[in-house]
N, CA, C and O atoms as a GROMACS GRO file, in nm:
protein
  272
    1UNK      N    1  -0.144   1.967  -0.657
    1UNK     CA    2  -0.253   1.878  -0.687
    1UNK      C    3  -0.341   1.866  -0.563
    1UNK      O    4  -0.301   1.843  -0.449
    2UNK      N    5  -0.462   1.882  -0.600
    2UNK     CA    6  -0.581   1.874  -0.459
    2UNK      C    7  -0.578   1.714  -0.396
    2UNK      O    8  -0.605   1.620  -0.471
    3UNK      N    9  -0.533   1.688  -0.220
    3UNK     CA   10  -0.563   1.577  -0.194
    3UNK      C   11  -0.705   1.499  -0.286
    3UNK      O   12  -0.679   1.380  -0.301
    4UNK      N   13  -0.780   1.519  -0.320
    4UNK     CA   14  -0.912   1.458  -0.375
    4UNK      C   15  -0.854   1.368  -0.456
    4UNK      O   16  -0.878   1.247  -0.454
    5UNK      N   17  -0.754   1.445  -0.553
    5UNK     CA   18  -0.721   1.418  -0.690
    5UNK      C   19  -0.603   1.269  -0.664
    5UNK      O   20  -0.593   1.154  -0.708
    6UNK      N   21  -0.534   1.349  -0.572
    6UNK     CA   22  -0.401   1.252  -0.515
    6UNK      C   23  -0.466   1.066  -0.480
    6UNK      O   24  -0.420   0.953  -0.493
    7UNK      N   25  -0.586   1.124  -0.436
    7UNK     CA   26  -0.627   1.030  -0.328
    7UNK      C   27  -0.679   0.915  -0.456
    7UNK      O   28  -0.634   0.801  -0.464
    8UNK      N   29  -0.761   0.961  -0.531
    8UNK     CA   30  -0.832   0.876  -0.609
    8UNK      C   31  -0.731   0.814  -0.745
    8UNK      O   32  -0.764   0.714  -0.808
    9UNK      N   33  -0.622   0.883  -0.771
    9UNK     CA   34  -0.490   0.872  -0.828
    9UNK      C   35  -0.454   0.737  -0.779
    9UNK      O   36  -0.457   0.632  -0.843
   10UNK      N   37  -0.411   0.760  -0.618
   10UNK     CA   38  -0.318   0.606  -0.564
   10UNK      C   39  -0.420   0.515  -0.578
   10UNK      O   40  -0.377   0.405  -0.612
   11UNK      N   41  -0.573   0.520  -0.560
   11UNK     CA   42  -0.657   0.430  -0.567
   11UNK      C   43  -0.692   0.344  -0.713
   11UNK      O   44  -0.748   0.236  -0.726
   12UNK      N   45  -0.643   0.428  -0.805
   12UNK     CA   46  -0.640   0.397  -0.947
   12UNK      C   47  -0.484   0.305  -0.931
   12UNK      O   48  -0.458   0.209  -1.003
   13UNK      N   49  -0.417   0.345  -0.851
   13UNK     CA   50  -0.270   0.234  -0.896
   13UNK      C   51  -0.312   0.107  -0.823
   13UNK      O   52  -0.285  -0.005  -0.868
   14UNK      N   53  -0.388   0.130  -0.693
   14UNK     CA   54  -0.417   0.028  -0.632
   14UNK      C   55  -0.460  -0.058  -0.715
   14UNK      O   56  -0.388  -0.152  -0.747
   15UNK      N   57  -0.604  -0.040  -0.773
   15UNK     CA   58  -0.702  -0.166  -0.883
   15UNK      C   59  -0.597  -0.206  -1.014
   15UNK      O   60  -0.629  -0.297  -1.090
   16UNK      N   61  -0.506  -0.151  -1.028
   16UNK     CA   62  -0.396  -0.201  -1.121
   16UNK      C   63  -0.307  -0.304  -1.107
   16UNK      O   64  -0.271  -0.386  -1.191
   17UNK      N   65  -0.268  -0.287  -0.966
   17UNK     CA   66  -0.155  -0.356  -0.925
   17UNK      C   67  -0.263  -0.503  -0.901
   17UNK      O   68  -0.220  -0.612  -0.938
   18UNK      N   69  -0.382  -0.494  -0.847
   18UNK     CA   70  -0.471  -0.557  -0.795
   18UNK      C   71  -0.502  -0.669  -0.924
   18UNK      O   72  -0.491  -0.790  -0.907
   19UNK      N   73  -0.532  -0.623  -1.022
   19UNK     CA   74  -0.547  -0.666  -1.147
   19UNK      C   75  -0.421  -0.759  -1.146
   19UNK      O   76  -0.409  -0.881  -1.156
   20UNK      N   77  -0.347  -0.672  -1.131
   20UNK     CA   78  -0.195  -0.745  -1.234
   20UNK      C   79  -0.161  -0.869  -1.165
   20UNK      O   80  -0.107  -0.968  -1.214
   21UNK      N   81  -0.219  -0.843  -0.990
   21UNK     CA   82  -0.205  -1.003  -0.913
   21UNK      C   83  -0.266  -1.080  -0.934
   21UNK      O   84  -0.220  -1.194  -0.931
   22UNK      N   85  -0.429  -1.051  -0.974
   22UNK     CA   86  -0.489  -1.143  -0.997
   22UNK      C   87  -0.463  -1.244  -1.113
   22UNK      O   88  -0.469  -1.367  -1.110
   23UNK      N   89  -0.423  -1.135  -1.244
   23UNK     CA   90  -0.407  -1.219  -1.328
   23UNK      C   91  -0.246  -1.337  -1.321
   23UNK      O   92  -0.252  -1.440  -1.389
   24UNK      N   93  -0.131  -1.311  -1.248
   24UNK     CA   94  -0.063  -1.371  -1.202
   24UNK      C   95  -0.096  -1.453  -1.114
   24UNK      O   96  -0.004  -1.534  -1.109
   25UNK      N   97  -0.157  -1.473  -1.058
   25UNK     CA   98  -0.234  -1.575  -0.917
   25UNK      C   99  -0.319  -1.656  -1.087
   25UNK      O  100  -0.302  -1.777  -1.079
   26UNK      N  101  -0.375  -1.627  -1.185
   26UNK     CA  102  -0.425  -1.751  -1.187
   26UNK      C  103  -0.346  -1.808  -1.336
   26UNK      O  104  -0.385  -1.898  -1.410
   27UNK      N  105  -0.250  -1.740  -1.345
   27UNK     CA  106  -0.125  -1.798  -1.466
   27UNK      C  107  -0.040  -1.893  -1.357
   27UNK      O  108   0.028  -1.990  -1.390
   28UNK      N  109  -0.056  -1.848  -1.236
   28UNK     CA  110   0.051  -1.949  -1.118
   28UNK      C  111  -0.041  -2.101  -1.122
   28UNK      O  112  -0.008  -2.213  -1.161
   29UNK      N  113  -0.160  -2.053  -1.067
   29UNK     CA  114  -0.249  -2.187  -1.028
   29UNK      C  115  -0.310  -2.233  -1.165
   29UNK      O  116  -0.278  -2.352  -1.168
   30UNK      N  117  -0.379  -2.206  -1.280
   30UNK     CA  118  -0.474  -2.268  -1.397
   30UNK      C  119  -0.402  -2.267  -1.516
   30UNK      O  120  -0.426  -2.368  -1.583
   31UNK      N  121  -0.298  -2.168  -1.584
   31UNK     CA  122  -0.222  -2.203  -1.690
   31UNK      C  123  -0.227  -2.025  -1.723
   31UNK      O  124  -0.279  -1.928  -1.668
   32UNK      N  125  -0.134  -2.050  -1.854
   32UNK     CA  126  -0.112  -1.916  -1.924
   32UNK      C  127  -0.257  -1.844  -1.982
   32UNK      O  128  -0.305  -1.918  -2.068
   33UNK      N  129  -0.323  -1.746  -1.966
   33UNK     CA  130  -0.411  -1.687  -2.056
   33UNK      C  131  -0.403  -1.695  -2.204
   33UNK      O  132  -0.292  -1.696  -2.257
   34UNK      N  133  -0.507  -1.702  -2.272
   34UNK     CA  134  -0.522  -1.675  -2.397
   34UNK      C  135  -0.520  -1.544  -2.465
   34UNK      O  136  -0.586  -1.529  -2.568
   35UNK      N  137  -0.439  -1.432  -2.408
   35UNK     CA  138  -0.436  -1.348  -2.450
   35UNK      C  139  -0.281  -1.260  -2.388
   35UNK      O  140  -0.222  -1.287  -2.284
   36UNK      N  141  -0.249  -1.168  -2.474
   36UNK     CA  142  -0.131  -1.118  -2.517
   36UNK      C  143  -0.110  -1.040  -2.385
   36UNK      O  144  -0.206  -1.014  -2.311
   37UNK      N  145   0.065  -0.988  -2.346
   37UNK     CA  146   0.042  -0.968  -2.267
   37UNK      C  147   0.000  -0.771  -2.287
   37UNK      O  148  -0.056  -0.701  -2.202
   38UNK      N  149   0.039  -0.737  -2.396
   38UNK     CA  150   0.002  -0.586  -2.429
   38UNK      C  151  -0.147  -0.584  -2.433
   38UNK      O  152  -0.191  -0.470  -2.441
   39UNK      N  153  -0.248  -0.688  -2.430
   39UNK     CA  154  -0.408  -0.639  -2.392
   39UNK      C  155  -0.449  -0.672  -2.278
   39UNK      O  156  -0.563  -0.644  -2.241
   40UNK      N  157  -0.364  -0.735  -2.206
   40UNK     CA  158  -0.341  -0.774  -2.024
   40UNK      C  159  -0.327  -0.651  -1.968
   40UNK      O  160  -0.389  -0.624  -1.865
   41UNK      N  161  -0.226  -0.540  -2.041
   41UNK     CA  162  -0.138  -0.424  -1.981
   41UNK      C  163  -0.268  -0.350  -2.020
   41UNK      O  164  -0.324  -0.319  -1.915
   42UNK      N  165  -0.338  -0.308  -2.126
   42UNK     CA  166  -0.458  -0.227  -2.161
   42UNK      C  167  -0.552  -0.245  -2.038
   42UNK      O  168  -0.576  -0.162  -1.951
   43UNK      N  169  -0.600  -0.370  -2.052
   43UNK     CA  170  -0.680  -0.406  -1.944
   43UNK      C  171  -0.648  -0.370  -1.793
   43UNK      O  172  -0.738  -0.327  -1.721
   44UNK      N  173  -0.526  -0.388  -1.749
   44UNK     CA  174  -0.472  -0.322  -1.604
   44UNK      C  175  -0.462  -0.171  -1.589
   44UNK      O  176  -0.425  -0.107  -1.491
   45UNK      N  177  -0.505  -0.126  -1.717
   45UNK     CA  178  -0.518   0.041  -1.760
   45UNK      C  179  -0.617   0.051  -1.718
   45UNK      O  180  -0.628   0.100  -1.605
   46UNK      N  181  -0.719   0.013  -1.784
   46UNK     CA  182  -0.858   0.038  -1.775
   46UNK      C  183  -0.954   0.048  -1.641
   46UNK      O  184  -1.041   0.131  -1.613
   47UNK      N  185  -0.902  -0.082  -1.558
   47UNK     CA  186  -0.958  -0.107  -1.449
   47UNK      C  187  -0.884  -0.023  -1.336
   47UNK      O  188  -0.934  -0.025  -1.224
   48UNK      N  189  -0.750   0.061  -1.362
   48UNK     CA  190  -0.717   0.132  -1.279
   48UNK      C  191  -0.748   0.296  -1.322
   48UNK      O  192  -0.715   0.395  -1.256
   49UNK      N  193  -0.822   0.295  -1.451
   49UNK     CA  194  -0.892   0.456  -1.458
   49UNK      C  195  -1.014   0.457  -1.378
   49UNK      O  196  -1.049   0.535  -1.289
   50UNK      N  197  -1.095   0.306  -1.449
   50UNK     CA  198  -1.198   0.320  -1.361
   50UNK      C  199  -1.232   0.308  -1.258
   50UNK      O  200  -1.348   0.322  -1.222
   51UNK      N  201  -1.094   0.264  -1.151
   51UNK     CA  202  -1.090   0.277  -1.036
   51UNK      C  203  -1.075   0.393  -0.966
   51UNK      O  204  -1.133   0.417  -0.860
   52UNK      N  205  -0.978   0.486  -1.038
   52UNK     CA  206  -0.971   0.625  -1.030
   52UNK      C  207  -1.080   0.674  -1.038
   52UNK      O  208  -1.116   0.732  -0.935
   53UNK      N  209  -1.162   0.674  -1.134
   53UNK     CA  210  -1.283   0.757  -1.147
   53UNK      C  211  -1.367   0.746  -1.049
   53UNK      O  212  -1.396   0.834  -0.968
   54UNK      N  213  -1.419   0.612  -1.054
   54UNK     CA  214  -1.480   0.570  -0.871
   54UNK      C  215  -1.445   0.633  -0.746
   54UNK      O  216  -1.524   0.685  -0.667
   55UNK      N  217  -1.342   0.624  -0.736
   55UNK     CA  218  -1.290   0.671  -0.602
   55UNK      C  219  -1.302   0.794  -0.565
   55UNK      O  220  -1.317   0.831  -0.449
   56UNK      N  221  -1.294   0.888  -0.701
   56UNK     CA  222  -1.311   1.084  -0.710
   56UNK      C  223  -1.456   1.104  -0.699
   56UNK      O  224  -1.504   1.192  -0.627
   57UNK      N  225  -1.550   0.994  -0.793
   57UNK     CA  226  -1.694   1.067  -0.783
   57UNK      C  227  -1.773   1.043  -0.656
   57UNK      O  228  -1.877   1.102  -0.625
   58UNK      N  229  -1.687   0.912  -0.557
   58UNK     CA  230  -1.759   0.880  -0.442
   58UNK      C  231  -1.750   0.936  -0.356
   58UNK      O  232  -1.835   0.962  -0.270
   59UNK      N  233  -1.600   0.977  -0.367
   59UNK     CA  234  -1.524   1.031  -0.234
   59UNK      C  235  -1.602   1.134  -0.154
   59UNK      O  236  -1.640   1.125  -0.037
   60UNK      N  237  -1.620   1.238  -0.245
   60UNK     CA  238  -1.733   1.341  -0.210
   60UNK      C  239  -1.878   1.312  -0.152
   60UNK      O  240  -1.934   1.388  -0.073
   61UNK      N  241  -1.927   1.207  -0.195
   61UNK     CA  242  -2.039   1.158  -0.143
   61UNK      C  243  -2.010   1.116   0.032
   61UNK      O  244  -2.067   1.169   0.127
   62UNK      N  245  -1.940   1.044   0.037
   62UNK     CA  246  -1.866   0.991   0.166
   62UNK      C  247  -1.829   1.059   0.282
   62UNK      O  248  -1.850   1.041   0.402
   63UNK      N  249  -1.752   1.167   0.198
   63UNK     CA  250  -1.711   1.300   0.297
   63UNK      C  251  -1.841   1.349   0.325
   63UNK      O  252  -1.866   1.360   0.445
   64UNK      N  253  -1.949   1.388   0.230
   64UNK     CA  254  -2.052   1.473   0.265
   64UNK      C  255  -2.146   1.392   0.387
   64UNK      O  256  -2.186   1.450   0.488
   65UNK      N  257  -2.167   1.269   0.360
   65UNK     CA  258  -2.210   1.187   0.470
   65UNK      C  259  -2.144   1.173   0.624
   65UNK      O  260  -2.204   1.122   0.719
   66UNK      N  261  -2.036   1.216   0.631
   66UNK     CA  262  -1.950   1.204   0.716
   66UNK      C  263  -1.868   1.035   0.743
   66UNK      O  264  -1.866   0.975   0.851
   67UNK      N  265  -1.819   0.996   0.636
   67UNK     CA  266  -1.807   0.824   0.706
   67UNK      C  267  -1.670   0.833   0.588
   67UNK      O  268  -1.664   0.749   0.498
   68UNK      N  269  -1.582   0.923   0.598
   68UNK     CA  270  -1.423   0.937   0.605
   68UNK      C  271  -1.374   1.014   0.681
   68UNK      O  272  -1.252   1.025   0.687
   0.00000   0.00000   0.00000
């Protein structure tokens, strides 16, 4: 697998895990959500593809600039 791919991969687990605290940080402090936890788990999907995706289409931009 090409570092590029690797790279924007862990960055996609990152915004997941990131998600999954947030939404625990505010079931700790404000109360339970109104919603299930299997569209919680969709949702911690989502925001860690599109974190993935972000991270692959920028990366290149970044590198080409020189500022990684």
């Amino acid at each position: 697998m090409r570092p590029r791919v690797t790279s924007a991969l862990l960055w996609g687990v990152v915004g997941l895990l990131a998600f999954l605290a947030a939404v625990q940080g505010y079931q700790l402090l404000v109360g339970p959500l109104p919603v299930s936890i299997p569209a919680v788990g969709a949702v911690a999907v989502g925001v860690g593809a599109l974190t993935a995706g972000t991270a692959y289409l920028t990366e290149f931009r970044l590198r080409a600039k020189g500022r990684t």
